[in-house]
CHARMM-style PDB file with segment names, atoms N, HN, CA, C and O in Angstrom:
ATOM      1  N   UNK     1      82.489  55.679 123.222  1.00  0.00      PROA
ATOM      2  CA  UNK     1      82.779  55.172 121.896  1.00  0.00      PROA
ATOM      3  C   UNK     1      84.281  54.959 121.763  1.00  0.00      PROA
ATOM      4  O   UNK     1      85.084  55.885 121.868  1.00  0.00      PROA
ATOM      5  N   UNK     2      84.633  53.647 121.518  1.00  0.00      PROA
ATOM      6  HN  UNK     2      83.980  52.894 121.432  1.00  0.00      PROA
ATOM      7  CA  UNK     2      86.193  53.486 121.370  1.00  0.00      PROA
ATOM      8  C   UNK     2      86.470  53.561 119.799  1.00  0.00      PROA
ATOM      9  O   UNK     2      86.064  52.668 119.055  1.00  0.00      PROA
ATOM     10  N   UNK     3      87.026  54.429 119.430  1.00  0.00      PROA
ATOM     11  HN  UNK     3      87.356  55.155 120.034  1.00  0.00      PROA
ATOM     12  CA  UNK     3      87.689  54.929 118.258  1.00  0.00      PROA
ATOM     13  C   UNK     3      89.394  54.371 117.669  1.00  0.00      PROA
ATOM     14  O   UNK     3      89.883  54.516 116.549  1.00  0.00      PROA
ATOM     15  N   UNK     4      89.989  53.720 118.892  1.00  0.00      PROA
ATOM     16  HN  UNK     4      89.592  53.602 119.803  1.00  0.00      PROA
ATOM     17  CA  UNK     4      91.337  53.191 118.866  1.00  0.00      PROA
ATOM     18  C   UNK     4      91.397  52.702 117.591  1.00  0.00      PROA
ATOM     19  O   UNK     4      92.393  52.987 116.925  1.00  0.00      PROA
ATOM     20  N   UNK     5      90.255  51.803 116.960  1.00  0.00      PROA
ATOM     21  HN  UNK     5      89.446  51.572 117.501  1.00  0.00      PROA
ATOM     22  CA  UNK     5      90.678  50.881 115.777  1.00  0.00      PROA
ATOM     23  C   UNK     5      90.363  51.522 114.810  1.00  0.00      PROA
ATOM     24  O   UNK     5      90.882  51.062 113.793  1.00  0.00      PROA
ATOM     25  N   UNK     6      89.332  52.965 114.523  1.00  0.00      PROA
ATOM     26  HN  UNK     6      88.911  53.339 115.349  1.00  0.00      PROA
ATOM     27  CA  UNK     6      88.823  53.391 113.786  1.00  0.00      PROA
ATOM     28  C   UNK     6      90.138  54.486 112.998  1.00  0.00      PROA
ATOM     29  O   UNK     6      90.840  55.279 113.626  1.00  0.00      PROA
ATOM     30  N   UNK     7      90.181  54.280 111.760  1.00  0.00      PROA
ATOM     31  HN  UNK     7      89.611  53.635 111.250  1.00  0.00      PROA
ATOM     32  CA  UNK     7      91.199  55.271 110.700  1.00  0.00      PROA
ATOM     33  C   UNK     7      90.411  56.048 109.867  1.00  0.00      PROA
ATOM     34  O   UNK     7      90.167  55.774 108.692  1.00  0.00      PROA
ATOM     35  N   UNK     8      89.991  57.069 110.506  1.00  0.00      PROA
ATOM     36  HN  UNK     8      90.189  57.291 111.461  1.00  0.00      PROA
ATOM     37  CA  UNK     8      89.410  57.952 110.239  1.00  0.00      PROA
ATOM     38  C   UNK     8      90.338  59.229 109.526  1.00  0.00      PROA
ATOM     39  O   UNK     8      90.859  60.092 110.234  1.00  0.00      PROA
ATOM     40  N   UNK     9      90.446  59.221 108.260  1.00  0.00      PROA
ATOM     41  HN  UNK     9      90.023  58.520 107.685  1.00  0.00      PROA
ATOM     42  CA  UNK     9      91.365  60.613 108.060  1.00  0.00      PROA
ATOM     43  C   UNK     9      90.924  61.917 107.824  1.00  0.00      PROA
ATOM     44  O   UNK     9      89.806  62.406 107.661  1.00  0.00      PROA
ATOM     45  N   UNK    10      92.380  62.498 107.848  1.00  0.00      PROA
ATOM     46  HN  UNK    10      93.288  62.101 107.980  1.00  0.00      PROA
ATOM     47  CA  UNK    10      92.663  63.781 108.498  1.00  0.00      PROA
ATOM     48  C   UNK    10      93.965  64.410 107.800  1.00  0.00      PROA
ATOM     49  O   UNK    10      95.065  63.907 107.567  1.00  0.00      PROA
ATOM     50  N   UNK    11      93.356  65.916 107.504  1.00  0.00      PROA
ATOM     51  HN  UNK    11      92.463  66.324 107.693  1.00  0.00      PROA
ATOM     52  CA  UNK    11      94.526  66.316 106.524  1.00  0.00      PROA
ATOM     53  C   UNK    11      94.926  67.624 107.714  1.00  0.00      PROA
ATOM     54  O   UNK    11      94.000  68.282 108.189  1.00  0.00      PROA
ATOM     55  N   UNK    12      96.744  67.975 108.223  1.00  0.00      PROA
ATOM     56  HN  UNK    12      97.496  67.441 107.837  1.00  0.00      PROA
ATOM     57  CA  UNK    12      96.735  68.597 108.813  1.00  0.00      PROA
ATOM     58  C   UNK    12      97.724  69.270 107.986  1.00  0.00      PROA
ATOM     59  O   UNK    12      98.403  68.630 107.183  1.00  0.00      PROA
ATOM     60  N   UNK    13      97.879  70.893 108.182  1.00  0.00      PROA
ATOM     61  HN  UNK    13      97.328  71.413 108.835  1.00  0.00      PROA
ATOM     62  CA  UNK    13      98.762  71.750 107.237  1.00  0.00      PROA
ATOM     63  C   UNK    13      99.753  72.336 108.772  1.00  0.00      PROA
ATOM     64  O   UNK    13      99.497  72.666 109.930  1.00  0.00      PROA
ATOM     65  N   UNK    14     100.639  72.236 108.128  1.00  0.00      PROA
ATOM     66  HN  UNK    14     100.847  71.968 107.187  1.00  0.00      PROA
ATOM     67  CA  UNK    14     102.335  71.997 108.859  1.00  0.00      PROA
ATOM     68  C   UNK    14     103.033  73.881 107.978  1.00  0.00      PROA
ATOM     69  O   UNK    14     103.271  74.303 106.847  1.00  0.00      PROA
ATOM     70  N   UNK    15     103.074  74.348 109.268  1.00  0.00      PROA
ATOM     71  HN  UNK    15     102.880  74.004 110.187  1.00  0.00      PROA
ATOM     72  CA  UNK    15     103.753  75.743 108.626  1.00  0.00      PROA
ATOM     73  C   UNK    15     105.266  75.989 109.278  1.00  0.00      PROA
ATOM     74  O   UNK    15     105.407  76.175 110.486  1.00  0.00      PROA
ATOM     75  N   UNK    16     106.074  75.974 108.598  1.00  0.00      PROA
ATOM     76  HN  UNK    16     105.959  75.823 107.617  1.00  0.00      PROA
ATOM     77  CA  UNK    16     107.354  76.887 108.845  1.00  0.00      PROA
ATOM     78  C   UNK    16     107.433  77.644 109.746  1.00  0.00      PROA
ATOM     79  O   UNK    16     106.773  78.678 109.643  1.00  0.00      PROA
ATOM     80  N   UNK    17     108.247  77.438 110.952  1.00  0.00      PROA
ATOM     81  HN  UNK    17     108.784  76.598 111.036  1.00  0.00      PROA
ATOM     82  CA  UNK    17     107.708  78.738 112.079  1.00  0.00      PROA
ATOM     83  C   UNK    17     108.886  80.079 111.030  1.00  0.00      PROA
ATOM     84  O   UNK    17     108.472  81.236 110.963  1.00  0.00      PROA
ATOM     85  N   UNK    18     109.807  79.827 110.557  1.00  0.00      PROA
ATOM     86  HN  UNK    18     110.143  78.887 110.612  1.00  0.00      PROA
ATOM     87  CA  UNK    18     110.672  80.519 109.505  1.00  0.00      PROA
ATOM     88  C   UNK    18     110.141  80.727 108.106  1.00  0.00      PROA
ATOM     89  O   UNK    18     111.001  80.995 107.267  1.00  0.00      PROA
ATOM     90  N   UNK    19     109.094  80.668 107.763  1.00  0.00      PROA
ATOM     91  HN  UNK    19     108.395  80.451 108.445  1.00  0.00      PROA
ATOM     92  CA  UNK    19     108.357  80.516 106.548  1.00  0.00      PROA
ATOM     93  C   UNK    19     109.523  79.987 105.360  1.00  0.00      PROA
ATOM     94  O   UNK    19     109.355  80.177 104.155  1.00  0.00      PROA
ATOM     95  N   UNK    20     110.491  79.426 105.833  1.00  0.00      PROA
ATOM     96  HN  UNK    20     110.627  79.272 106.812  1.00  0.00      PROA
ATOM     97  CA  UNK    20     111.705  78.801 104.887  1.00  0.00      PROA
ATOM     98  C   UNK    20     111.377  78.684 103.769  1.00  0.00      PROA
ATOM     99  O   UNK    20     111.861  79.233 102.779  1.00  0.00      PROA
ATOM    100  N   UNK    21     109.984  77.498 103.884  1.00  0.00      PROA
ATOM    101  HN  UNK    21     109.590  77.052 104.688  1.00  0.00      PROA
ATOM    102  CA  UNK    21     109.293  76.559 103.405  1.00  0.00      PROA
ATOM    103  C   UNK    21     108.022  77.049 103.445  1.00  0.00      PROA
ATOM    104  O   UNK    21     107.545  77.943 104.144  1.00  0.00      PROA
ATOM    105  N   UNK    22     107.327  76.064 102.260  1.00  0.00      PROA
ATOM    106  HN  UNK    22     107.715  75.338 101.693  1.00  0.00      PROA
ATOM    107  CA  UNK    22     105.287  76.618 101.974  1.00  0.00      PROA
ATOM    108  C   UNK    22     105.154  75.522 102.659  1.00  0.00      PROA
ATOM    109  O   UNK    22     105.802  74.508 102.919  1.00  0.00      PROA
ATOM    110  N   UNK    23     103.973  76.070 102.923  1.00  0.00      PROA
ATOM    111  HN  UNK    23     103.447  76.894 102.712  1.00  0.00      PROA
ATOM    112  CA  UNK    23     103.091  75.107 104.006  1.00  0.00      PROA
ATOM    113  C   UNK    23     103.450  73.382 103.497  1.00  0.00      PROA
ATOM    114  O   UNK    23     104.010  73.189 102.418  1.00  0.00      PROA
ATOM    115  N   UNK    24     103.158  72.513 104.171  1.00  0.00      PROA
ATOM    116  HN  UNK    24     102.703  72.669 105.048  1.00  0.00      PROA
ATOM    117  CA  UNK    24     102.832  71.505 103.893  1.00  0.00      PROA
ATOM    118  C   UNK    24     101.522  70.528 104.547  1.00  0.00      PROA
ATOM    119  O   UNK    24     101.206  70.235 105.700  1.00  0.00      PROA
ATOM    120  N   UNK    25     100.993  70.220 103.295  1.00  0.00      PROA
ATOM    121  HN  UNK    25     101.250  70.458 102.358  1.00  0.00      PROA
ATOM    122  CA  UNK    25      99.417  69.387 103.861  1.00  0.00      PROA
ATOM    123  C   UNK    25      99.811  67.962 104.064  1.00  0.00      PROA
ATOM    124  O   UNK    25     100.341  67.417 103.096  1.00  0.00      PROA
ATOM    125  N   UNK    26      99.636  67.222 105.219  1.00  0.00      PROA
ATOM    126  HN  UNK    26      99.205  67.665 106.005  1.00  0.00      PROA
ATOM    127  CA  UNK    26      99.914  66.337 105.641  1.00  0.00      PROA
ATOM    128  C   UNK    26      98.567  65.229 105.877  1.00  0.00      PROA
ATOM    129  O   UNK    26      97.751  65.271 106.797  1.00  0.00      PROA
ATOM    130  N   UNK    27      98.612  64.455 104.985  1.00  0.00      PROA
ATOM    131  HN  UNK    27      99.275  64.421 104.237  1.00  0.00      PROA
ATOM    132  CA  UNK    27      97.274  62.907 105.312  1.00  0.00      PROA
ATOM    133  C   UNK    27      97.645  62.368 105.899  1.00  0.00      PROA
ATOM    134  O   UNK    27      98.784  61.957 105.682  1.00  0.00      PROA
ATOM    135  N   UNK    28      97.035  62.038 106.910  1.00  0.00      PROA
ATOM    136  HN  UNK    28      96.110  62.372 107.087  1.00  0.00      PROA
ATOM    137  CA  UNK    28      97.219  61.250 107.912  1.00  0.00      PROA
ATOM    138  C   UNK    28      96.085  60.732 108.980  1.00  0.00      PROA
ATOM    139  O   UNK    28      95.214  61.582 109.162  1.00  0.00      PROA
ATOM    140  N   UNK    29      95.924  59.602 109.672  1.00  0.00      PROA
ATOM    141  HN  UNK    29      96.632  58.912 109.524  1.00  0.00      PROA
ATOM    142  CA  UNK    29      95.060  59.527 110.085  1.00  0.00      PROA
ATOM    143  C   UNK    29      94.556  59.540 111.687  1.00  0.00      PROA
ATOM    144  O   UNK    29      95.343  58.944 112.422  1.00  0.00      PROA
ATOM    145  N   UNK    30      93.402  60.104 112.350  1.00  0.00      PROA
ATOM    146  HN  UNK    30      92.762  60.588 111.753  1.00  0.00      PROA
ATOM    147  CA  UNK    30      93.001  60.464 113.615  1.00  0.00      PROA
ATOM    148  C   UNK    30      93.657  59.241 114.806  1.00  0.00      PROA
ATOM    149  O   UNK    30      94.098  59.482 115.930  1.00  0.00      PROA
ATOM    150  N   UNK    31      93.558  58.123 114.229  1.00  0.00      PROA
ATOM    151  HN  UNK    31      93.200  57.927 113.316  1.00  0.00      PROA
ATOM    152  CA  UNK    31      94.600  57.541 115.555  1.00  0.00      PROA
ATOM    153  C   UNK    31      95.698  57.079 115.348  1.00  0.00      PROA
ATOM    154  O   UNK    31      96.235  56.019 115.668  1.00  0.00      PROA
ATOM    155  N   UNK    32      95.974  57.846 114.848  1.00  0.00      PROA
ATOM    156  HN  UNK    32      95.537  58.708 114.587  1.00  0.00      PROA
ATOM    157  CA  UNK    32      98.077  58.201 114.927  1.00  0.00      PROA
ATOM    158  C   UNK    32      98.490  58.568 116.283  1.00  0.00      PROA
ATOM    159  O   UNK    32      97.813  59.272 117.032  1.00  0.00      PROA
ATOM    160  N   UNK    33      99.686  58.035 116.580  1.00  0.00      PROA
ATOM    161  HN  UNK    33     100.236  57.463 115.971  1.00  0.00      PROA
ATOM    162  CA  UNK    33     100.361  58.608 117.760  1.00  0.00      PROA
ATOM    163  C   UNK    33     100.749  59.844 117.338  1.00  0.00      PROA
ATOM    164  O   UNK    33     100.262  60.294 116.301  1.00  0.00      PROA
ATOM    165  N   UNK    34     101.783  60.656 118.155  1.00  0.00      PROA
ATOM    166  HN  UNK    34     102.179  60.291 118.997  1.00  0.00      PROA
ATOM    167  CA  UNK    34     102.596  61.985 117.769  1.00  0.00      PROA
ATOM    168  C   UNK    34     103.832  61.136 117.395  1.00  0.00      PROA
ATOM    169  O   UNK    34     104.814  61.702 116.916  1.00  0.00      PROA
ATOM    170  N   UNK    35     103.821  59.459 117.646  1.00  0.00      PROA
ATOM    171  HN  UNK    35     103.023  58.999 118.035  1.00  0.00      PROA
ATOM    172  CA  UNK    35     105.780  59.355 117.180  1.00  0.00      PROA
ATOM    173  C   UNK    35     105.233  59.000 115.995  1.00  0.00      PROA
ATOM    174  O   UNK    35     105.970  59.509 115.151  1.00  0.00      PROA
ATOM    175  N   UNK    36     104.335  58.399 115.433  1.00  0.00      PROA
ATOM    176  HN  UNK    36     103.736  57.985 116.119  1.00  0.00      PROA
ATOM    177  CA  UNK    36     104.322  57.810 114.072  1.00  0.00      PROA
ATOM    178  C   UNK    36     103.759  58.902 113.323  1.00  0.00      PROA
ATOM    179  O   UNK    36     103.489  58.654 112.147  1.00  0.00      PROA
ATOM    180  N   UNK    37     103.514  60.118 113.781  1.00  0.00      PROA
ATOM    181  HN  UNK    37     103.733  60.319 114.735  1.00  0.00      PROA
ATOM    182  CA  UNK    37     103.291  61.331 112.814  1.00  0.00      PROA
ATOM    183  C   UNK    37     104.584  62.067 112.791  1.00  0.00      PROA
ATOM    184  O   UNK    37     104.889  62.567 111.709  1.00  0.00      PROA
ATOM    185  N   UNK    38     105.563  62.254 113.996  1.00  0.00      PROA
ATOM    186  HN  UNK    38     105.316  61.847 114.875  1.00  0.00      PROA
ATOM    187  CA  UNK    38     106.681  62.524 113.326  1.00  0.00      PROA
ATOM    188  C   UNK    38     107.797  61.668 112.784  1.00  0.00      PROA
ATOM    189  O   UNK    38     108.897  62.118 112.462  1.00  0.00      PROA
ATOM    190  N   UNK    39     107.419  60.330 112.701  1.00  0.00      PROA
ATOM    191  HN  UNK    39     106.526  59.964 112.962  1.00  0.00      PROA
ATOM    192  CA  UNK    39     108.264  59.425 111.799  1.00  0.00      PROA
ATOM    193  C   UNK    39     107.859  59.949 110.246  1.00  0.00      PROA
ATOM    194  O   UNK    39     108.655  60.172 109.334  1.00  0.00      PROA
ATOM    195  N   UNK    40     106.134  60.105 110.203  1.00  0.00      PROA
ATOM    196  HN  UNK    40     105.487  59.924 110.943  1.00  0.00      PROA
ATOM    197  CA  UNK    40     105.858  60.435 108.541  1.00  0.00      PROA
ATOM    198  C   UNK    40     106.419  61.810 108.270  1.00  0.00      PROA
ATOM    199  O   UNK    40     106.684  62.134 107.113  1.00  0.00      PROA
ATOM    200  N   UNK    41     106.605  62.596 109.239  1.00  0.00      PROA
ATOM    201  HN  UNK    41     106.389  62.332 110.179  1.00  0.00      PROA
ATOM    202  CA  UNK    41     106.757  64.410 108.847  1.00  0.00      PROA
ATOM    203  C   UNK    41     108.216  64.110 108.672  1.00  0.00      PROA
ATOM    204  O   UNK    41     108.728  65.085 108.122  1.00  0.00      PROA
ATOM    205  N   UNK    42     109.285  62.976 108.957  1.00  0.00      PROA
ATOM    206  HN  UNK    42     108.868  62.184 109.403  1.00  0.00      PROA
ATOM    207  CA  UNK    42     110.413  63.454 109.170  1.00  0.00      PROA
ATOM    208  C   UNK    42     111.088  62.183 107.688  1.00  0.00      PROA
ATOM    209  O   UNK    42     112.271  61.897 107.498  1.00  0.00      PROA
ATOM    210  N   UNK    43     110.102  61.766 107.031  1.00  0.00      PROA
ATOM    211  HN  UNK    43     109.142  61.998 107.185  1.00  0.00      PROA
ATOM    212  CA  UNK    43     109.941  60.859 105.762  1.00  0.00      PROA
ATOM    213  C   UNK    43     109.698  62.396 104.511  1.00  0.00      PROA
ATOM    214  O   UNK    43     110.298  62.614 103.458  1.00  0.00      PROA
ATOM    215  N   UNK    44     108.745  63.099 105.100  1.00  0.00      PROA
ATOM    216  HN  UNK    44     108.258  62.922 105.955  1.00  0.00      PROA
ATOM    217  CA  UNK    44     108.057  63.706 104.172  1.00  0.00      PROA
ATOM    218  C   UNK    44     108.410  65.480 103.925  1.00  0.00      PROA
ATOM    219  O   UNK    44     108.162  66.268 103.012  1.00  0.00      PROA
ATOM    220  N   UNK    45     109.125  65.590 105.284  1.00  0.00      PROA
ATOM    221  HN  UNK    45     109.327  64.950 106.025  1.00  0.00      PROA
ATOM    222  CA  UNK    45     109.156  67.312 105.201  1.00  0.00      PROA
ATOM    223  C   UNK    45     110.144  67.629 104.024  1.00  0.00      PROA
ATOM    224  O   UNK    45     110.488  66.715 103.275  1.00  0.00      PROA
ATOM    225  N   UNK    46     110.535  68.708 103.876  1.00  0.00      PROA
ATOM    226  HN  UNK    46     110.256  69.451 104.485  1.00  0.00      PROA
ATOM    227  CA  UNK    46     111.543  68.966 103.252  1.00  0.00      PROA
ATOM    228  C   UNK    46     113.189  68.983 103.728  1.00  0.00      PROA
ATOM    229  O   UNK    46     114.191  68.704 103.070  1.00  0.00      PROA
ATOM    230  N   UNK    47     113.033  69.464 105.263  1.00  0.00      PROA
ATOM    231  HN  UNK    47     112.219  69.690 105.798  1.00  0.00      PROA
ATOM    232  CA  UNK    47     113.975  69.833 105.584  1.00  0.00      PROA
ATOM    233  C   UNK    47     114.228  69.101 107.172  1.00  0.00      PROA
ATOM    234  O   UNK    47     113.698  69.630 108.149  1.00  0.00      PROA
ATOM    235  N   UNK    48     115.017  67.937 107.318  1.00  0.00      PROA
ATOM    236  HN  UNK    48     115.447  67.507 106.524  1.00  0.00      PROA
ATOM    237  CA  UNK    48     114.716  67.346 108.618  1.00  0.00      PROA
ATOM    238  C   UNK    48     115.516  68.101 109.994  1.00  0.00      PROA
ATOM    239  O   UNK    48     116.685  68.488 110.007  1.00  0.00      PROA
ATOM    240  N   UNK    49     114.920  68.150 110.672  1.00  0.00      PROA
ATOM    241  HN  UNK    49     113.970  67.836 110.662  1.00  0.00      PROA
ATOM    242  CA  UNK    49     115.518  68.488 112.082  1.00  0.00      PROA
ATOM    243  C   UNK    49     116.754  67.795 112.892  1.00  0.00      PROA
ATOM    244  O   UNK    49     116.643  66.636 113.292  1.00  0.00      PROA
ATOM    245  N   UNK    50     118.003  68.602 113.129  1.00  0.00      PROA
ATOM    246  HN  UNK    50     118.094  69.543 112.804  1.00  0.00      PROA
ATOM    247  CA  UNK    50     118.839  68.305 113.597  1.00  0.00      PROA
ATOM    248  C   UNK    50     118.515  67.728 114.843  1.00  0.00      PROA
ATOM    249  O   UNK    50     117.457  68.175 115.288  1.00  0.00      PROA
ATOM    250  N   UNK    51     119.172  66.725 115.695  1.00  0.00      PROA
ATOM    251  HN  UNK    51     120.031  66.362 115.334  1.00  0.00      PROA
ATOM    252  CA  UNK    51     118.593  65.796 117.076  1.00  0.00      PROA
ATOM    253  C   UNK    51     118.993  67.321 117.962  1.00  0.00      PROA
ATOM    254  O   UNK    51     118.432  67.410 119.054  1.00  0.00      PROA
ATOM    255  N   UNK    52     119.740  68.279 117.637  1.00  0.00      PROA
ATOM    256  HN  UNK    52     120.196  68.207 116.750  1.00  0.00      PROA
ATOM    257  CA  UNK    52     120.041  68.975 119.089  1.00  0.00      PROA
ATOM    258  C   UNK    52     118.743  70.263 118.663  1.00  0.00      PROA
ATOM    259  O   UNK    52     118.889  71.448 118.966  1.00  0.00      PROA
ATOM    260  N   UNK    53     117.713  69.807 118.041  1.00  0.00      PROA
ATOM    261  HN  UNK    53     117.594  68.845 117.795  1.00  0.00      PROA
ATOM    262  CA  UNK    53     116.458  70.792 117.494  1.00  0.00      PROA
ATOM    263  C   UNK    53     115.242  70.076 118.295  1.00  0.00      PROA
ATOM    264  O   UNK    53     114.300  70.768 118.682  1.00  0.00      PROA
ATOM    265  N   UNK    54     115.278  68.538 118.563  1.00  0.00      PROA
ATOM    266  HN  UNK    54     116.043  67.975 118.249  1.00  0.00      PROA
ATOM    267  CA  UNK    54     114.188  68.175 118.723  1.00  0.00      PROA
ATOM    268  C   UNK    54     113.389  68.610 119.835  1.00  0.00      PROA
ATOM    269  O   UNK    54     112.705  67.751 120.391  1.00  0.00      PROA
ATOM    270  N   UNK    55     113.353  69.862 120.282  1.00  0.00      PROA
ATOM    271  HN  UNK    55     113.909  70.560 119.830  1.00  0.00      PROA
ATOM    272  CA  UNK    55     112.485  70.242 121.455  1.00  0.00      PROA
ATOM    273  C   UNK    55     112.921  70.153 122.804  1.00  0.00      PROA
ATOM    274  O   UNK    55     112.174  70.312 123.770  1.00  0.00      PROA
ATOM    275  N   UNK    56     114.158  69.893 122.866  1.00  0.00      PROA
ATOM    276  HN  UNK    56     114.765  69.764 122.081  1.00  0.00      PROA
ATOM    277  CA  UNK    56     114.586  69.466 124.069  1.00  0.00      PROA
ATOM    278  C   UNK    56     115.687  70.854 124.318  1.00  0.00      PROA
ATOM    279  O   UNK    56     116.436  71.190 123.401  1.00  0.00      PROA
ATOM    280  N   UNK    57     115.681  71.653 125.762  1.00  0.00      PROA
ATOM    281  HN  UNK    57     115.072  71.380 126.506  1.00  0.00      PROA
ATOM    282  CA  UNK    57     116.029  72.320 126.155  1.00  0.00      PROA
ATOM    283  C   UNK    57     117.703  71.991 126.281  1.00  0.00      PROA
ATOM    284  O   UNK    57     118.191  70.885 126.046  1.00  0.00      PROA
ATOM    285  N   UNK    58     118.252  72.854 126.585  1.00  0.00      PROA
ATOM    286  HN  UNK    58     117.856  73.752 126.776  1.00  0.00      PROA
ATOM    287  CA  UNK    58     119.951  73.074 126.856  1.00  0.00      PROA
ATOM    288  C   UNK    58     120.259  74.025 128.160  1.00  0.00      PROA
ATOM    289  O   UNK    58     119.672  75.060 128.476  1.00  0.00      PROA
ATOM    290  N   UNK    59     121.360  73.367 128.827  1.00  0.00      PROA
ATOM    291  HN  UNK    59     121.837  72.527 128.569  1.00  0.00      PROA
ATOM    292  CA  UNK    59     121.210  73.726 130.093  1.00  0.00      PROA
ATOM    293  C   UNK    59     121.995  75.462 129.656  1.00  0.00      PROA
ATOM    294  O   UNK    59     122.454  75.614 128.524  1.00  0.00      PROA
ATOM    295  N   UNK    60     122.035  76.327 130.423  1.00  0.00      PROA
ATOM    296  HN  UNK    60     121.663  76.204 131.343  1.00  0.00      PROA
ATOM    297  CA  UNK    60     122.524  77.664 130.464  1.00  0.00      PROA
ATOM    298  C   UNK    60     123.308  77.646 131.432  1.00  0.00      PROA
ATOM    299  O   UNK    60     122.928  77.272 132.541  1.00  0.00      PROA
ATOM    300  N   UNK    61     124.852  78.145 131.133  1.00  0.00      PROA
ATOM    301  HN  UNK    61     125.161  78.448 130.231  1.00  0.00      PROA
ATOM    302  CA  UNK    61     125.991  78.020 131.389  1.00  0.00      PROA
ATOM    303  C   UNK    61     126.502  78.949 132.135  1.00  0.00      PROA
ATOM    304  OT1 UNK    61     127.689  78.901 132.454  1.00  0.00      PROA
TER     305      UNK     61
END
């Protein structure tokens, strides 16, 4: 079953690994990429992520 075209939604809840912030419930739909869900999380969060945060490691000195 190819689902690619199908927009099927989907509510996902987004937690604070710092509980900074309350949860946030996020609509969005099942064939979203991960970049166009963090284009909407980074439209919608409260608090956006610095580029030297985005998941990417740092060498040790």
């Amino acid at each position: 079953m190819d689902q690619s075209g199908m927009e099927i939604p989907v509510t996902l809840i987004i937690k604070a690994p710092n509980q900074k912030y309350s949860d946030q419930t996020i609509s969005c739909f099942l064939n979203w990429t991960v970049g166009k869900l963090k284009t909407h999380l980074s439209n919608v969060y409260p608090s956006k992520p610095s580029s030297d945060h985005s998941g990417s490691t740092t060498p040790s000195s």
